[in-house]
Biopython code that builds the backbone (N, CA, C, O; Angstrom):
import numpy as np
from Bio.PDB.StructureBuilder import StructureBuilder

atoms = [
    (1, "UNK", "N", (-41.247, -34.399, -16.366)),
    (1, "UNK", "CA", (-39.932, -34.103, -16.913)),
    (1, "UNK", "C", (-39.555, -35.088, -18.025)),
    (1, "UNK", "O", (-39.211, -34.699, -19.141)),
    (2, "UNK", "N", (-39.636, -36.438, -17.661)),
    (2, "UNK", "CA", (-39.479, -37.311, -19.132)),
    (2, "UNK", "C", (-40.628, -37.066, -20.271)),
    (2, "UNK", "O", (-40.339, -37.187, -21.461)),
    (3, "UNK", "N", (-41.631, -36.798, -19.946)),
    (3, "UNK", "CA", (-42.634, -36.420, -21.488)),
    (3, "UNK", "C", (-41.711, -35.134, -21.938)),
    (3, "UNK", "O", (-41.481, -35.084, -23.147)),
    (4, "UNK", "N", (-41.296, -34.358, -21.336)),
    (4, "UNK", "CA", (-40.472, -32.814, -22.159)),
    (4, "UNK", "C", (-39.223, -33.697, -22.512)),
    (4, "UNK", "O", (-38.890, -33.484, -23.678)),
    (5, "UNK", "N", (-38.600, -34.414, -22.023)),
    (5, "UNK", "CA", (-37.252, -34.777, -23.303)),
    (5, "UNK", "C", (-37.835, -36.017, -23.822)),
    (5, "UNK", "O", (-36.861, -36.494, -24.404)),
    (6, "UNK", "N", (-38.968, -36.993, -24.015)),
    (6, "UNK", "CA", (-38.836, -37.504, -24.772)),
    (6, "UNK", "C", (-39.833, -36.650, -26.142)),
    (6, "UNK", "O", (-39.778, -37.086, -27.292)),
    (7, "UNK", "N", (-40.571, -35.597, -25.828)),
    (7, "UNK", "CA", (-40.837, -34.685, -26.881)),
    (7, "UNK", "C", (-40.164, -34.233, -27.938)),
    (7, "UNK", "O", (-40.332, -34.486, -29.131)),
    (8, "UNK", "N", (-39.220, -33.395, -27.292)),
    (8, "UNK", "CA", (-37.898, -33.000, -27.409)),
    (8, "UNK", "C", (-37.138, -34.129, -28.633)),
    (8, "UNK", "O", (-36.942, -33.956, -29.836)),
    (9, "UNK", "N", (-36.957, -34.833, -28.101)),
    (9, "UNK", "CA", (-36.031, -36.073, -28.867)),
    (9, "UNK", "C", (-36.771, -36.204, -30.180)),
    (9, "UNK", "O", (-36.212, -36.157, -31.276)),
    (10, "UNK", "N", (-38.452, -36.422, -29.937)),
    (10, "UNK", "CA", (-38.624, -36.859, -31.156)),
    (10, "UNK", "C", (-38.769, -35.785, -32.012)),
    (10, "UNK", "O", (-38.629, -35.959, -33.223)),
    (11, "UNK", "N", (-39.109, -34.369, -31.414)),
    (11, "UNK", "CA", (-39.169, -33.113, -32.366)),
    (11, "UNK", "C", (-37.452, -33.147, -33.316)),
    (11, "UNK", "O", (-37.289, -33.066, -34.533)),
    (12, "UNK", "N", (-36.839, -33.232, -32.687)),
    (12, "UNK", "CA", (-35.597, -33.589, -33.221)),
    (12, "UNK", "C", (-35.446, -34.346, -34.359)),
    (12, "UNK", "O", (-35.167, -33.989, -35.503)),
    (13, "UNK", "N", (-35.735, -35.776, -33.761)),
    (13, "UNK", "CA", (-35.751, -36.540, -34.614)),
    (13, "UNK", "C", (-36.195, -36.502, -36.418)),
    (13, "UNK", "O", (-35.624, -37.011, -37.382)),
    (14, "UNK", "N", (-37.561, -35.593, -36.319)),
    (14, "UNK", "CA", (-38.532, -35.462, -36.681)),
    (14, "UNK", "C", (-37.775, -34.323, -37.844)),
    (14, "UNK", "O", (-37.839, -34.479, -39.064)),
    (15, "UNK", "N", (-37.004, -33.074, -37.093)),
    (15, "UNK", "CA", (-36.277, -32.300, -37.925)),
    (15, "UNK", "C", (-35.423, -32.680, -38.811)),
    (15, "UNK", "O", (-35.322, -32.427, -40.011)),
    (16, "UNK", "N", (-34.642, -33.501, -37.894)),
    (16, "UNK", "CA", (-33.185, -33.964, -38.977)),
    (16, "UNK", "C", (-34.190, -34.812, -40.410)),
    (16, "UNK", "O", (-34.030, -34.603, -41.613)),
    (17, "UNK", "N", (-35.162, -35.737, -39.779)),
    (17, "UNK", "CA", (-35.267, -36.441, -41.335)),
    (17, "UNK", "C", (-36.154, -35.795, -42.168)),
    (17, "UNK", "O", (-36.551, -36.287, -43.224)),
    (18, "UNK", "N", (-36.545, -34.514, -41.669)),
    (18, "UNK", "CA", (-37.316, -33.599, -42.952)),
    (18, "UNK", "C", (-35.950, -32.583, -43.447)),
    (18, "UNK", "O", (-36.008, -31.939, -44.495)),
    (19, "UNK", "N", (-34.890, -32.555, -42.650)),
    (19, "UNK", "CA", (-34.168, -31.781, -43.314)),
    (19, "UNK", "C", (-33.101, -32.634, -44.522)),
    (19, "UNK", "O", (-32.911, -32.199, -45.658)),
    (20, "UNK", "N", (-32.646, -33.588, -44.111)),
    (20, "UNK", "CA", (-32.141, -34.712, -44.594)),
    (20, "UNK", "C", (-32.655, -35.281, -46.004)),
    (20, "UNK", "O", (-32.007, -35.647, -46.985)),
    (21, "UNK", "N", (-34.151, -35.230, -45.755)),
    (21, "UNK", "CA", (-35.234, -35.224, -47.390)),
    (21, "UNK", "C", (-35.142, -34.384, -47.679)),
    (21, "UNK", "O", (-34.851, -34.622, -48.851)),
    (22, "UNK", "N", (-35.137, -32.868, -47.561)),
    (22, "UNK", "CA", (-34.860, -31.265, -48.573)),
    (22, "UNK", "C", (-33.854, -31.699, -49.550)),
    (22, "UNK", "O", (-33.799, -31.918, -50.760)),
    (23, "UNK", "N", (-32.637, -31.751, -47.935)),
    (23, "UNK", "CA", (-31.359, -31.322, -48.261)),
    (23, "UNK", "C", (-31.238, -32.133, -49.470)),
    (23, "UNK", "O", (-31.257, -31.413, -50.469)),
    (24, "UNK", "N", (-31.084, -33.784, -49.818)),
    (24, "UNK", "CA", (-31.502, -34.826, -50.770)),
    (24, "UNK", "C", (-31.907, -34.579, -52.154)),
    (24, "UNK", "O", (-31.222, -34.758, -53.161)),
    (25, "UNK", "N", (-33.205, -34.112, -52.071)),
    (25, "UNK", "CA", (-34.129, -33.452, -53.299)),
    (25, "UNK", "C", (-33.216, -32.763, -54.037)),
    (25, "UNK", "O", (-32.824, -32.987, -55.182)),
    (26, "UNK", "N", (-32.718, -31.337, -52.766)),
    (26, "UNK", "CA", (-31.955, -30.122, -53.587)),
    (26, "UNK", "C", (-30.194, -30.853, -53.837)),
    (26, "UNK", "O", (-29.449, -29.886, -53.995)),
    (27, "UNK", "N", (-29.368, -32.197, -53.913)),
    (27, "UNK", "CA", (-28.701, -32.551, -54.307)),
    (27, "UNK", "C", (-28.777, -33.439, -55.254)),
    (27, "UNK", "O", (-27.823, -33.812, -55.936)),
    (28, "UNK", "N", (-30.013, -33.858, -55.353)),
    (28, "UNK", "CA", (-30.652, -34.824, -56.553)),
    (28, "UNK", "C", (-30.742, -33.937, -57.554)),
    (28, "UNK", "O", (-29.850, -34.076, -58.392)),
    (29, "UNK", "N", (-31.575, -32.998, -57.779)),
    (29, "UNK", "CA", (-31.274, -31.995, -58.631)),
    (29, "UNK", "C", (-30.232, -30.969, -59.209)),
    (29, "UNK", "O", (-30.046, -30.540, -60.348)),
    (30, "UNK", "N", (-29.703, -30.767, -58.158)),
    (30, "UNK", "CA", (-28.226, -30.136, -58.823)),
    (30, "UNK", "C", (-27.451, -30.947, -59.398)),
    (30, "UNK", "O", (-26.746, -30.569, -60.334)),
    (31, "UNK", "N", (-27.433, -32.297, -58.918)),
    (31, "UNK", "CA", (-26.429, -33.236, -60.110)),
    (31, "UNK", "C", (-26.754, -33.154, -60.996)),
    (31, "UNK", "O", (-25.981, -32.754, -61.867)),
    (32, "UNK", "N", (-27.870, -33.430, -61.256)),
    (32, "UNK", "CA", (-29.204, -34.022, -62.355)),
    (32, "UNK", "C", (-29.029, -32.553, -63.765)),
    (32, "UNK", "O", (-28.976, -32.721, -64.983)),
    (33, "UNK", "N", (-28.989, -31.464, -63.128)),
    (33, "UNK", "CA", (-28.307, -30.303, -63.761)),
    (33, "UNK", "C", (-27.052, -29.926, -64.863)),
    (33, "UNK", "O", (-26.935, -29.687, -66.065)),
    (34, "UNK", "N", (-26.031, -30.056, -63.411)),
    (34, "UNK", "CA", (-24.956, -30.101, -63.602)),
    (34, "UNK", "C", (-24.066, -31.487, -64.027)),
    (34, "UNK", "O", (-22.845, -31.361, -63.934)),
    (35, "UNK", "N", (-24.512, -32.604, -64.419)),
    (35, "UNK", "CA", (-23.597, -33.578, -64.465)),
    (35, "UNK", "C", (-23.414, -33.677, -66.357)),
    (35, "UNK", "O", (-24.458, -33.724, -67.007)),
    (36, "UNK", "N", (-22.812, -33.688, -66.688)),
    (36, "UNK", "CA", (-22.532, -33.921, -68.166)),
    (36, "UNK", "C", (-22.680, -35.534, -68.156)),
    (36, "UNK", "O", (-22.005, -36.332, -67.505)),
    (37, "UNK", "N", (-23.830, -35.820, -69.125)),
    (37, "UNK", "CA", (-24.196, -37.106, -69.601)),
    (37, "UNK", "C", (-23.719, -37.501, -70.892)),
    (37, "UNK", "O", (-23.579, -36.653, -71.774)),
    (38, "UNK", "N", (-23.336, -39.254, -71.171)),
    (38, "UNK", "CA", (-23.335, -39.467, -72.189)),
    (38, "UNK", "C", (-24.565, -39.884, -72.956)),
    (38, "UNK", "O", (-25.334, -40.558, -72.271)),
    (39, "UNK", "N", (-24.919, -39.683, -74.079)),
    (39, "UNK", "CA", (-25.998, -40.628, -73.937)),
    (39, "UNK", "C", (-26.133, -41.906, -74.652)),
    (39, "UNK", "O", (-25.572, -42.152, -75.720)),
    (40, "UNK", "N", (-26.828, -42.624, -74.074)),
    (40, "UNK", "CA", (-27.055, -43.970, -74.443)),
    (40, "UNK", "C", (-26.681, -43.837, -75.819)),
    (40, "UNK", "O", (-25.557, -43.566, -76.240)),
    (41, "UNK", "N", (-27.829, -44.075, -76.552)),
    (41, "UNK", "CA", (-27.717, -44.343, -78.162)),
    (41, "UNK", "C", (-26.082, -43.972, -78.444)),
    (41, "UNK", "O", (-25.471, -44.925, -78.927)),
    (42, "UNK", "N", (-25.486, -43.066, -78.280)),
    (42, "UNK", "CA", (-24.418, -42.521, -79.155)),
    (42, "UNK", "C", (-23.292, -43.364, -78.526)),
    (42, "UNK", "O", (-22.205, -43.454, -79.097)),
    (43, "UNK", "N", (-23.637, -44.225, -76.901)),
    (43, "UNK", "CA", (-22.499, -44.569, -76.525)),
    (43, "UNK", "C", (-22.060, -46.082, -76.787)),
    (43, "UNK", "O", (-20.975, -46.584, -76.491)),
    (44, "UNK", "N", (-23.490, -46.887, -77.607)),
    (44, "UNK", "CA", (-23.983, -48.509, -78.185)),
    (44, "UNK", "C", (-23.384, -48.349, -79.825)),
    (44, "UNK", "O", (-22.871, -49.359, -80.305)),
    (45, "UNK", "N", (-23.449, -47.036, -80.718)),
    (45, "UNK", "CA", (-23.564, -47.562, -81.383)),
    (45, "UNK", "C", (-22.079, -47.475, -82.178)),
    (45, "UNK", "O", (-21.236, -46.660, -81.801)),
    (46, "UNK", "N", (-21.850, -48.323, -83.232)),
    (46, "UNK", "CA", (-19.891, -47.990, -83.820)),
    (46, "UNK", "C", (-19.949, -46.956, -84.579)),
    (46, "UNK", "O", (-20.973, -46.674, -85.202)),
    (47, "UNK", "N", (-18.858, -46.252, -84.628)),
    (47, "UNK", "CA", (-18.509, -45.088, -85.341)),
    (47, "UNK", "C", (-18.685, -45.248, -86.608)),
    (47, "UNK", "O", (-18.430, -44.330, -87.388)),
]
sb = StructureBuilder()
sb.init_structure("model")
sb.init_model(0)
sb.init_chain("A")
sb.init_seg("    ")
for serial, (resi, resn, name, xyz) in enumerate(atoms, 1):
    if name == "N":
        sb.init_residue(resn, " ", resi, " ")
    sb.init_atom(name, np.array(xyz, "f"), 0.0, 1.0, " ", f" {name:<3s}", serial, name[0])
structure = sb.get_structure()
């Protein structure tokens, strides 16, 4: 009975931090998308 929940636990475990890395990736990229940048050069140099 303890090998089935400590299985259990780590299958778990095991889910959340592969879902946690997706989920990550696919919010790294949608910023990365969607964020309006300034960019460097134009923001160093005087008018």
């Amino acid at each position: 009975m303890y090998d089935v929940r400590q299985w259990a636990t780590a299958m778990l475990a095991i889910f959340f931090t592969v879902t946690l890395l997706i989920e990550g990736r696919w919010f790294i990229a949608y910023r990365l998308q969607h964020e309006i940048r300034t960019p460097i050069a134009a923001a160093t140099l005087p008018p």
